[in-house]
C-alpha positions as CSV (number, residue, x, y, z in Angstrom):
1,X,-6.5,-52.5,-36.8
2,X,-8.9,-49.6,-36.0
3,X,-8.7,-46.3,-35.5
4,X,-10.7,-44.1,-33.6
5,X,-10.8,-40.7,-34.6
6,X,-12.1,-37.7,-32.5
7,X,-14.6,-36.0,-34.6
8,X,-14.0,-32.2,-33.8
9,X,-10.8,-33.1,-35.6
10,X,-11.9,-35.5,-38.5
11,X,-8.8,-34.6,-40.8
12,X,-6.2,-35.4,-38.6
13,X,-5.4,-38.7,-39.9
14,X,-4.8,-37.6,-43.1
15,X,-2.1,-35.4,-42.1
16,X,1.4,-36.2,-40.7
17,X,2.6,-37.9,-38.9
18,X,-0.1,-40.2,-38.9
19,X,-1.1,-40.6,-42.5
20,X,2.9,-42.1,-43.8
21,X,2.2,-44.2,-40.4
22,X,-1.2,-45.7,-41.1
23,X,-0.5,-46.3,-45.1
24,X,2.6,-48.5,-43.6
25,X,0.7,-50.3,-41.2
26,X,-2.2,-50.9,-44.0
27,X,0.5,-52.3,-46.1
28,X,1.8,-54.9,-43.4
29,X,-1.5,-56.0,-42.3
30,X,-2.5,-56.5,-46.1
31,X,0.8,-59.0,-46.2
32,X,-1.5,-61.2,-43.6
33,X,-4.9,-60.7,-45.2
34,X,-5.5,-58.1,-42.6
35,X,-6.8,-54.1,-43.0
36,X,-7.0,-51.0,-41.0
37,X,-10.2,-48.9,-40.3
38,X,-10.9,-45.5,-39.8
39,X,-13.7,-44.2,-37.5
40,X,-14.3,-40.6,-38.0
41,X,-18.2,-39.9,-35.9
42,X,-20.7,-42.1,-38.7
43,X,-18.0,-42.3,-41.3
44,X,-16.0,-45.3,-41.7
45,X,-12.6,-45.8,-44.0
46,X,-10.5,-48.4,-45.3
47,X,-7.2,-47.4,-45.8
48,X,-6.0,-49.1,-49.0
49,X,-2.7,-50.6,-49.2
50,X,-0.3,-48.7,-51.4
């Protein structure tokens, strides 16, 4: 899965809702080998899953 962030607001995936929302998504993709991404501008992420 990717994400697409807009940059004038690069934090907003860390906070909630979204953050509990991508870790559980990380976590079922991860079941299937899968991952998700994080665009923020130039600045990519994996979220790990926990």
């Amino acid at each position: 899965m990717t994400v697409l962030v807009d940059p004038e607001h690069p934090d907003v995936w860390k906070a909630e809702p979204y953050a509990s929302g991508l870790n559980a998504m990380a976590k079922k993709a991860a079941t299937s080998g899968g991952y998700v991404i994080v665009f923020v501008g130039d600045e990519i992420v994996k979220i790990p899953p926990a």
